[in-house]
N, C-alpha and C positions, 0 to 999 in steps of 0.2 A: 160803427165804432171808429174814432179817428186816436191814430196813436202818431203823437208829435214826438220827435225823437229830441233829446236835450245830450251837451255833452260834445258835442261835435260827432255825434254817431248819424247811422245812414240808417234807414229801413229799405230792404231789398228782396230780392226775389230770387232763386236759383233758377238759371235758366238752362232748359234740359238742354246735352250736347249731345250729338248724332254719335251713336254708336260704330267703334270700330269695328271692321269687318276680322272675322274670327278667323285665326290662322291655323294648319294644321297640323301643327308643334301642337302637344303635350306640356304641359307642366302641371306636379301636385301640390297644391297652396289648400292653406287649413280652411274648413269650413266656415269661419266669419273674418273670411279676409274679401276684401272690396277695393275694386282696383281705384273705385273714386277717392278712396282715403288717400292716398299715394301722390294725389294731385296736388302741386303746392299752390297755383290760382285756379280761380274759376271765374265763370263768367258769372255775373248775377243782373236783373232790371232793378235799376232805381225808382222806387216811389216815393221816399219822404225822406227830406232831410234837414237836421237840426239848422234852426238861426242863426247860428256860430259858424256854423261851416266854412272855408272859404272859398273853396269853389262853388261856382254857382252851378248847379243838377237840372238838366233840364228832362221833361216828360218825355219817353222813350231812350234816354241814357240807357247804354249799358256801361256797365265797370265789370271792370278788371282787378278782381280782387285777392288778398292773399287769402287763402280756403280756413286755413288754421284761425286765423282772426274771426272770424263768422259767430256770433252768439246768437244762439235761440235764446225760447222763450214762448208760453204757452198764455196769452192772452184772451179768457172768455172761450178758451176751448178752440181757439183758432194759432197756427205757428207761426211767430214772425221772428223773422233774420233781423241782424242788426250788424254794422261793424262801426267800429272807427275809422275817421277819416285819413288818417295815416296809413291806412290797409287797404286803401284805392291807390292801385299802383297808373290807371291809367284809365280816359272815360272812352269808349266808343261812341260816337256820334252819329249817327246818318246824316250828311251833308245835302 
């Protein structure tokens, strides 16, 4: 399946981040609370991105994105991420 992205959006990937090491404070937080809601960027892999765009994405980008901005979407029973391109705060490169 190839899904083009229109619109000036991006198709991304969440990229897992290494968990913090757990301290041993106490606190009690409600049963669906998630400390990755609370994060205002994340990190995600860039795989496709709209014609319009204007930065040019290259294979193996990561961005830096605002978390809130992220739109799912359940395509043929598989989940893909989408944002705008206003919501890449900044690209990671490997140089």
């Amino acid at each position: 399946m190839l899904i083009i992205p229109c619109n000036n959006r991006i198709v991304v990937e969440e990229v897992e981040q290494e968990k913090e090491e757990e301290s041993e404070t106490t606190f009690l937080l409600p049963e669906d609370y998630s400390s990755s809601d609370n994060e205002k960027f994340k990190i995600y892999k860039f795989v496709q991105a709209a014609e319009t765009c204007a930065n040019q994405y290259v294979e193996g980008d990561k961005l830096l994105v605002e978390s809130y901005l992220v739109e799912e979407a359940e395509i043929s029973g598989k989940k893909v991420s989408l944002v705008g391109e206003s919501a890449v705060v900044c690209i990671i490169r490997n140089a």
